[in-house]
C-alpha positions as CSV (number, residue, x, y, z in Angstrom):
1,X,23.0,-5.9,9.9
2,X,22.0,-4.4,6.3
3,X,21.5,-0.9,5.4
4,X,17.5,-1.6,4.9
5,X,17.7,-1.1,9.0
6,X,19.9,2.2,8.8
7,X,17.3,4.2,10.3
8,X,15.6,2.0,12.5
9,X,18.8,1.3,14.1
10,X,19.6,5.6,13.9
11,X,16.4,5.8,15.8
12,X,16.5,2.7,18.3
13,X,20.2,4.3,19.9
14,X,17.5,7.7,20.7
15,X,15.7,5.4,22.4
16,X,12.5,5.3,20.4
17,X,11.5,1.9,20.5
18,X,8.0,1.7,19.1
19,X,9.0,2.7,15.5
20,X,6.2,2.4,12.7
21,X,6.9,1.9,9.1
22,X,3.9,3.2,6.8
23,X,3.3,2.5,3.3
24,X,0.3,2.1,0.8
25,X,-0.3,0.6,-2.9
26,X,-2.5,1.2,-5.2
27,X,-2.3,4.7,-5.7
28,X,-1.8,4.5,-9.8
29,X,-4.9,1.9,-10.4
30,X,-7.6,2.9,-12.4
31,X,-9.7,0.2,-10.5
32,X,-10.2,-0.4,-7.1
33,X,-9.7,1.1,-3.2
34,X,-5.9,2.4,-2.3
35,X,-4.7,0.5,0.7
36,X,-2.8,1.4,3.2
37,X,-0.4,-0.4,6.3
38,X,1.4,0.7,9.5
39,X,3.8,-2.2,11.3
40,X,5.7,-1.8,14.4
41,X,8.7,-4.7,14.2
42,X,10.3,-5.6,17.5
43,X,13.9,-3.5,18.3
44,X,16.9,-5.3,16.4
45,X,14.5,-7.5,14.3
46,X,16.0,-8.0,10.9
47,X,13.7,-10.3,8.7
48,X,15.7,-11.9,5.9
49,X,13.8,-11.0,1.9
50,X,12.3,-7.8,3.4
51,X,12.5,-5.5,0.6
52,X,10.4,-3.2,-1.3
53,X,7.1,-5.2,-2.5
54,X,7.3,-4.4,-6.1
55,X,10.5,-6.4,-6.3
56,X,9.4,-9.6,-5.0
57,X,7.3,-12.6,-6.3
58,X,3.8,-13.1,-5.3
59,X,5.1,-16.2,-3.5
60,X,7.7,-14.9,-1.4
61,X,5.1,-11.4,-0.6
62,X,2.8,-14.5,0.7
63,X,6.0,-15.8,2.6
64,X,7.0,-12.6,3.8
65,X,3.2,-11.4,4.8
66,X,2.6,-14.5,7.2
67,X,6.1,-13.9,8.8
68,X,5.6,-9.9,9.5
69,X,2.2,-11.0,11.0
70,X,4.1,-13.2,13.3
71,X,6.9,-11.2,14.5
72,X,5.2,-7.7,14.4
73,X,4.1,-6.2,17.4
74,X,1.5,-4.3,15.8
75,X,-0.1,-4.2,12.7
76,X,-2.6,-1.4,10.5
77,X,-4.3,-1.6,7.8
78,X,-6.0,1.5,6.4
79,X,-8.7,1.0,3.2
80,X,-10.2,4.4,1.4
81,X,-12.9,3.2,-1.2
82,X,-13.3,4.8,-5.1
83,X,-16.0,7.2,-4.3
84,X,-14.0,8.9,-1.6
85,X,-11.2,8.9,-3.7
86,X,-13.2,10.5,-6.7
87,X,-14.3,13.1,-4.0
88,X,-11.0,13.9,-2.1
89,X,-8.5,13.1,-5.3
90,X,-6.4,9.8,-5.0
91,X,-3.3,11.5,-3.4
92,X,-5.3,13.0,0.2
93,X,-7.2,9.2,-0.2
94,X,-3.7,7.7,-0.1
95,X,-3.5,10.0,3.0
96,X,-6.2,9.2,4.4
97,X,-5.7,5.6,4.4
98,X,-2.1,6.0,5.9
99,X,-3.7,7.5,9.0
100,X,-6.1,4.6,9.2
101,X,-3.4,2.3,9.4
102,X,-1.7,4.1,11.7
103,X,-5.1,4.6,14.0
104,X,-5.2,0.7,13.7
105,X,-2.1,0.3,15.6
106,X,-2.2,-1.4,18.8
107,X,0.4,0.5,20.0
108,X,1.4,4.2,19.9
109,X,4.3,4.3,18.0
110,X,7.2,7.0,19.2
111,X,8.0,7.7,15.2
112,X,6.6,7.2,11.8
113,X,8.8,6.2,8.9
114,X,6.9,6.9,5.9
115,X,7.3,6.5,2.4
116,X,7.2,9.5,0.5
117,X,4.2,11.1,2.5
118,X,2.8,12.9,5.1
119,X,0.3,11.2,7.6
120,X,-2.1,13.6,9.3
121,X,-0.9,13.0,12.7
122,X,0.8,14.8,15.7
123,X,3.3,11.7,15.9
124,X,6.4,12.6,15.3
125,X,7.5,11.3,11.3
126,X,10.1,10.9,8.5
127,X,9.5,10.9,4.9
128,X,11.5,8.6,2.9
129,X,11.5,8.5,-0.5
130,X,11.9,5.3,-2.2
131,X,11.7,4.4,1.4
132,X,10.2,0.7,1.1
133,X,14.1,0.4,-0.5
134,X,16.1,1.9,2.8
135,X,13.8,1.2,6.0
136,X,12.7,-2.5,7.1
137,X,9.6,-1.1,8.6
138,X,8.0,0.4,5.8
139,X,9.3,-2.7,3.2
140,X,7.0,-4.8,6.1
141,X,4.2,-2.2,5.3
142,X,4.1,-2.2,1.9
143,X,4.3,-6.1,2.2
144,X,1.3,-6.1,4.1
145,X,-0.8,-3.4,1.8
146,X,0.3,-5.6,-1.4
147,X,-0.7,-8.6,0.0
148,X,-3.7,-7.6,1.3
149,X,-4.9,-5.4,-1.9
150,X,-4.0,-8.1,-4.1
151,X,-6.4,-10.9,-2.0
152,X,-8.8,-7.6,-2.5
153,X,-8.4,-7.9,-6.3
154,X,-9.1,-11.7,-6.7
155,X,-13.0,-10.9,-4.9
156,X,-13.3,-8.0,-7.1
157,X,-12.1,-10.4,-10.7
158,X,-15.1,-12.4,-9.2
159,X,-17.9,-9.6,-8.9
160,X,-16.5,-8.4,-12.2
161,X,-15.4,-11.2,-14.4
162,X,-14.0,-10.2,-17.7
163,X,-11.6,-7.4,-16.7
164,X,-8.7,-10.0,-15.5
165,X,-8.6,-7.9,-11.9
166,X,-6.9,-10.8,-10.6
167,X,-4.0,-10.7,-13.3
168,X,-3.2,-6.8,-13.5
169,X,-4.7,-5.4,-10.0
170,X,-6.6,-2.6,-11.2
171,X,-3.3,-0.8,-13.4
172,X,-3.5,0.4,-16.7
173,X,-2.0,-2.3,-18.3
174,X,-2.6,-2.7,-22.3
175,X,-5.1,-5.6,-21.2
176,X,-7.1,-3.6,-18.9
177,X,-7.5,-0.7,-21.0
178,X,-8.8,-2.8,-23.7
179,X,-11.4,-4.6,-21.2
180,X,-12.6,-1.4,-20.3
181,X,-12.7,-0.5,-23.8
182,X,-14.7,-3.5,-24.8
183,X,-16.8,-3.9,-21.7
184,X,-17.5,-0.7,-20.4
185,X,-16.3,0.8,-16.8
186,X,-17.4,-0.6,-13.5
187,X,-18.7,1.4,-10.4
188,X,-15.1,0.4,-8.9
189,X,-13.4,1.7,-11.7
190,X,-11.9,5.3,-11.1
191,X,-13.5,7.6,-13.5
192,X,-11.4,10.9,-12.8
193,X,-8.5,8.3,-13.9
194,X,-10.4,6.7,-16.9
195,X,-10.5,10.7,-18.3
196,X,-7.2,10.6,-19.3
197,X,-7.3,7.4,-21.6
198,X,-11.0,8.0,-22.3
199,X,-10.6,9.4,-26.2
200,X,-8.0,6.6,-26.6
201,X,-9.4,3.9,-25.5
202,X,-13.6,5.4,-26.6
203,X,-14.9,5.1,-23.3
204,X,-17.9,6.2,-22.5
205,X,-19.7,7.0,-19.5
C-alpha cells in the first residue's frame, strides 16, 4: 500500500471504520459558489491515480470522479452560493460547505480527515495540511468538489458568455481579469474579492 493511505490505514487498526475525507475548491475564485465534498471509501480500498486534484488532467479527474462514485460508500457534496459568501467572508463559507457535505453523508462517519480545516461538528477530526497529498479520502473529496464545480462552471460560461468561465473556473487569471475589465462584473462575481484588483484592473461597480 502507498503512503497516500498512511492514516487511513493508522485509523482502520483503531477500529474506526467509517472514515470521511473532506475537501472543498474554489476558495480563491473571484467568480462563483465554493464547493465542498465528504467521501467515505470502503476499509483497505486503495484506488490507483487518487491524488490531489490540482495535479491531475481534467480527463483522468473525469476518470477518477465516476470510479469514487462507484466504490464509495458514501458521498457529500456541500454548495455555499456568492451572496453568503460576501456575507460570512469566503473562509466560514468554505466552512460552511464542509459541513454540508459532511451532513450529506449517508453514513455517520467515526472520523473526519480534513484538509486544512475545521468542520463545525462534534465528530471527531484531523486536519491535514496539504492533506489531499497524504490521505486517499480527502484526494477522493477534492476529486469529487473539482469535478463537480467545474461541470458548475461550464452552466455558468453559458448564462455569462464572454468571461471564458469554462476555461479558467472563476480564478484570477490574466484573461479573467481583463473580461471583467472589459465587460463589467456579474452578480456571481465576488465583489469583496474584485476590491483588491479593482484600481488595477478600473472596475467599477
Amino acid at each position: 500500500m502507498s503512503d497516500i493511505l498512511t492514516y487511513e490505514r493508522g485509523y482502520w487498526e483503531q477500529g474506526k471504520r467509517w472514515i470521511a475525507g473532506v475537501d472543498e475548491v474554489g476558495r480563491g475564485c473571484l467568480f462563483g459558489d465554493v464547493v465542498a465534498a465528504a467521501v467515505i471509501l470502503p476499509e483497505g480500498l486503495e484506488l490507483e491515480g487518487v491524488n490531489d486534484s490540482k495535479k491531475l488532467s481534467e480527463k483522468k479527474r473525469d476518470t477518477l470522479f465516476e470510479l469514487i462514485m462507484e466504490q464509495a460508500l458514501a458521498v457529500g457534496v456541500g454548495i455555499v452560493d456568492v451572496p453568503t459568501i460576501e456575507r460570512i467572508n469566503i473562509k466560514q463559507a468554505a466552512r460552511a460547505a464542509m459541513k454540508q457535505a459532511v451532513d450529506q453523508l449517508q453514513v455517520r462517519p467515526d472520523l473526519l480527515l480534513v484538509d486544512a480545516e475545521k468542520v463545525d461538528t462534534d465528530i471527531e477530526q484531523l486536519a491535514l495540511i496539504h492533506g489531499d497529498a497524504l490521505s486517499q479520502s480527502i484526494a477522493a473529496a477534492s476529486i469529487i468538489a473539482k469535478v463537480t464545480r467545474d461541470r458548475m462552471c461550464l452552466a455558468w460560461e453559458l448564462e455569462y458568455p464572454g468571461y471564458e468561465i469554462a476555461i479558467h473556473k472563476g480564478y484570477a487569471t490574466r484573461v479573467h481579469r481583463e473580461r471583467i475589465a472589459e465587460l463589467g462584473a456579474t452578480p456571481l462575481h465576488r465583489r469583496t474579492f474584485l476590491r483588491n484588483i479593482v484600481y488595477e484592473q478600473q472596475v467599477l461597480f
